[in-house]
Every structure is written in C-alpha cells, then in structure tokens.
N, C-alpha and C positions, 0 to 999 in steps of 0.2 A: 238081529240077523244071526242068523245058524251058522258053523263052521260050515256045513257044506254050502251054505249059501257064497259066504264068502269064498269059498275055491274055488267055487264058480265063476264070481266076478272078476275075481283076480285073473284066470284064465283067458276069460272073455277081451279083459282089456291087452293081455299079453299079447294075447290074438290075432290084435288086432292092430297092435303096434306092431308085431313079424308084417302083416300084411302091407302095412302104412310105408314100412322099409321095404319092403319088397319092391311095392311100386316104385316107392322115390328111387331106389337103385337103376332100375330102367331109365326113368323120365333124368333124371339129375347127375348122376352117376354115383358112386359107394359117399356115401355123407358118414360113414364112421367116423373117419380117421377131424374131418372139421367140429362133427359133434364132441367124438374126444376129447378136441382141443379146447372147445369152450367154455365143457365142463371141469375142464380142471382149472383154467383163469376166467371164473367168471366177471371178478372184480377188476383183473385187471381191464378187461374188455371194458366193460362198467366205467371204472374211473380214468381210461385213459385221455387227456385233454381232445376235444377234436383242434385236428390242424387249420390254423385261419392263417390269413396274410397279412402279415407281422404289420405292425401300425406305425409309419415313419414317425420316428422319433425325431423329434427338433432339436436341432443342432446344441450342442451347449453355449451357453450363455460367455463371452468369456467375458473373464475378468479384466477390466481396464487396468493396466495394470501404469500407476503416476510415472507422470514423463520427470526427468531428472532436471530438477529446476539449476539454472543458469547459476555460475557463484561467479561475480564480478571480480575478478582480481585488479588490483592495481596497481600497474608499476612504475616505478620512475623511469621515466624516458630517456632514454640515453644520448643527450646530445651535444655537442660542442658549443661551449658557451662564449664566444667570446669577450672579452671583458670589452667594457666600452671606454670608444676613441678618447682620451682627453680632449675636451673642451678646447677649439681653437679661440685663442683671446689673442684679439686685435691689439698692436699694441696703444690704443687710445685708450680699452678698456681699464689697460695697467694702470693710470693714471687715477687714480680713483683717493688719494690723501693731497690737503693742500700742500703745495711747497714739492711735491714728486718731482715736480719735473717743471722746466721753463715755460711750458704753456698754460703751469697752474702753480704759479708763484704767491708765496705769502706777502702779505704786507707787515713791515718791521711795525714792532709795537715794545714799548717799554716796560718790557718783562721778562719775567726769564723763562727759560724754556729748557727741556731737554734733550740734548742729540746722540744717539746711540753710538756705538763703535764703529767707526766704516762708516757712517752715513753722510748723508748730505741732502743741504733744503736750500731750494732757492728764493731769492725774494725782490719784487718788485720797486728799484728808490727812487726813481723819478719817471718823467716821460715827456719827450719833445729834448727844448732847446731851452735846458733847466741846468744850474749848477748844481752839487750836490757832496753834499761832507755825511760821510757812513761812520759809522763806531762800533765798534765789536767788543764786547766784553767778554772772558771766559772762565770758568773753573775748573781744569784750569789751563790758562792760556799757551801751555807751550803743547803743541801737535794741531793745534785750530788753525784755519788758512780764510780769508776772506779774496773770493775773486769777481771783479767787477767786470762786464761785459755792456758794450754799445748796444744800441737798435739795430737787429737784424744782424749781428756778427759775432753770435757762439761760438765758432771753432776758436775762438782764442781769446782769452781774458784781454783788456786792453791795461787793466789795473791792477794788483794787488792791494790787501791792507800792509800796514807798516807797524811797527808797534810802537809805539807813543812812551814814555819813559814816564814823563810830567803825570799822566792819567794810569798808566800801567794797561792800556787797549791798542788793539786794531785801528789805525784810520787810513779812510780814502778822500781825498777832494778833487771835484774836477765834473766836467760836462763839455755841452758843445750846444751854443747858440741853433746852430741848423740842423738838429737832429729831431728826428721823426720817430714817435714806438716808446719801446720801453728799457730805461735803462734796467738791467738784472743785474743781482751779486748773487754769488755762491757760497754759502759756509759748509767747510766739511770739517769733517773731526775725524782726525789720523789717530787719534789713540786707539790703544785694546781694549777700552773702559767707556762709559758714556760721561759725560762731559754734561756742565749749564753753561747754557751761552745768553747773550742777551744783545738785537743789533737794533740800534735805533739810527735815523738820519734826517735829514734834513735837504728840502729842495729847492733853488731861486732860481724865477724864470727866466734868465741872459737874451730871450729871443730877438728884442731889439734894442740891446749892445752889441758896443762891437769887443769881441772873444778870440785869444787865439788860444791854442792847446801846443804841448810837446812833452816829450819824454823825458825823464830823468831817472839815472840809475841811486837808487837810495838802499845803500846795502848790495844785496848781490842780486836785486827784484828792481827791474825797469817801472816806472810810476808813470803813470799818465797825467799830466797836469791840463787845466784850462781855467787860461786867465781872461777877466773878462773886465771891459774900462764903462 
C-alpha cells in the first residue's frame, strides 16, 4: 500500500469515527468525558470483582470448653461427742467372786488361802438344826476377826471367834436344834498387808435333841453358846 493510500484510509476511518460521535452525541449525550474514563483504567474496570451477596457464613464452631471436675473434700465433722453413760451394774451383777458376798459363800476347806488387806469372804458352816465348832488359823493371827451369823439374821453376828492359847487359833462352838438355812461366818483381815488364813469346821445335826443356847461374855466379845443333851 502507497503512503497516499494509506492517508487516505486513515482519513476515511478518522471520518468516520467524527461522524460516529457526532451522532452518539445527539442520540446518548457527549460519551467523552465516560470514554476518557475507561481509557485511562481499563484494568481496573477489567479486574474489579463483580459484587455478589455475601455467602452466610456458619457460625463458628465453638470450643467445648471442660467443665471443672468436682474435687471431693473431706472434713471431719464437727460434733459433740459425748462419752458414754457408765455401764448400770445391778448390784447382783457385783457378786461375780465366790465368798463376795452372803449369797455366794465359800465352803471351808483345809487349806490355806490368801486375804488381802481390808478384805473379807464369807463362808457357809452348817445348815438347819446342826451343832457346829469353826477354827480359824492365821498368819498372822493378830488383826483377823471370825464373825458367825444365824439363818436369816445378818445385821448382827450372834458369835465371834475367841482365840484358843492350847492351838494358838480362832474358835466358835454352838448352833440351834430349830433352825432353818444357813449358818454364815465372816473372816475379815484388819491389817495393811494380806495375811494366810485357813477355816475349817465341823457340823452335828442336834435336830432331835433337846438344846438350849445362851450367851457368854469371854473376854470383852459376848459368845453364843448351844448346848445340846
């Protein structure tokens, strides 16, 4: 193509783009100033994102977040303890050694035996309507006491022992034809020491002889006597 060709065409299409704006200015109104614009940001036009309606997002997820596990404390309780009531013992319960007491009397036996300080044991020497001769031996014999009591009449000895010179013991003799139960003696021990003692005796049944009984003062101690035919 020849230079004047081409001045040609170049004219022609210049031409023909005046005429092309010409009209659009009537029909549209002046498109410079929007043409301007596009030509200078074409890319921005180009790359700008088109606007959409934003895509709900799902909540966040959350995080369980551990529950604070229980710590068991223990404490001592605080409560008013009261100690407990002593044990009510009947006094039958007390009776629990032979010889304690009149209702749990020993039987004399030819031995010796040992009596604490202050104490005292009783013992069963006959029963009914029985004579009867008791012996007391001790070591040692001075603070020892032997007291003899009837059937059914505790509050009071009716007998003591006496002390014998001939044997160096204790003796009681005596009973009652018409009596009923159990004759008892008492040894106690007055010392501050335990003491051996040893009471033996002897019983004849008087039931049907005839018996009489009385008192005698032997020393500064009333004796009970029972004599029987």
């Amino acid at each position: 193509m020849t230079p004047n060709q081409k001045g040609f065409l170049a004219k022609l299409i210049l031409g023909n783009l005046l005429v092309y704006m010409f009209l659009a200015f009537f029909a549209f109104g002046p498109p410079l100033p929007q043409l301007v614009d596009l030509m200078g940001r074409p890319l921005a036009v180009a790359l700008q994102p088109t606007k959409t309606s934003p895509r709900p997002t799902a909540p966040p997820t959350p995080i369980p977040v551990p529950s604070p596990v229980p710590t068991l404390v223990i404490r001592p309780a605080l409560r008013n303890v009261r100690p407990p009531a002593p044990p009510v013992v009947s006094p039958a319960s007390l009776i629990t050694q032979a010889g304690a007491s009149p209702s749990n009397p020993m039987t004399p036996a030819d031995s010796w035996l040992t009596l604490g300080a202050g104490e005292r044991v009783w013992y069963v020497i006959g029963s009914g309507g029985v004579h009867m001769d008791v012996f007391l031996e001790a070591k040692p014999l001075g603070g020892i006491t032997l007291e003899v009591y009837a059937p059914g009449q505790l509050d009071q000895p009716i007998g003591h022992g006496t002390f014998q010179a001939a044997t160096g013991r204790l003796v009681w003799a005596g009973g009652h034809w018409q009596s009923e139960g159990n004759w008892l003696a008492r040894v106690t021990n007055g010392n501050p020491a335990s003491a051996q003692y040893k009471l033996t005796s002897s019983a004849k049944d008087i039931s049907g002889k005839s018996c009489y009984s009385y008192w005698e003062d032997i020393g500064n101690q009333p004796v009970y006597w029972t004599v029987c035919q």
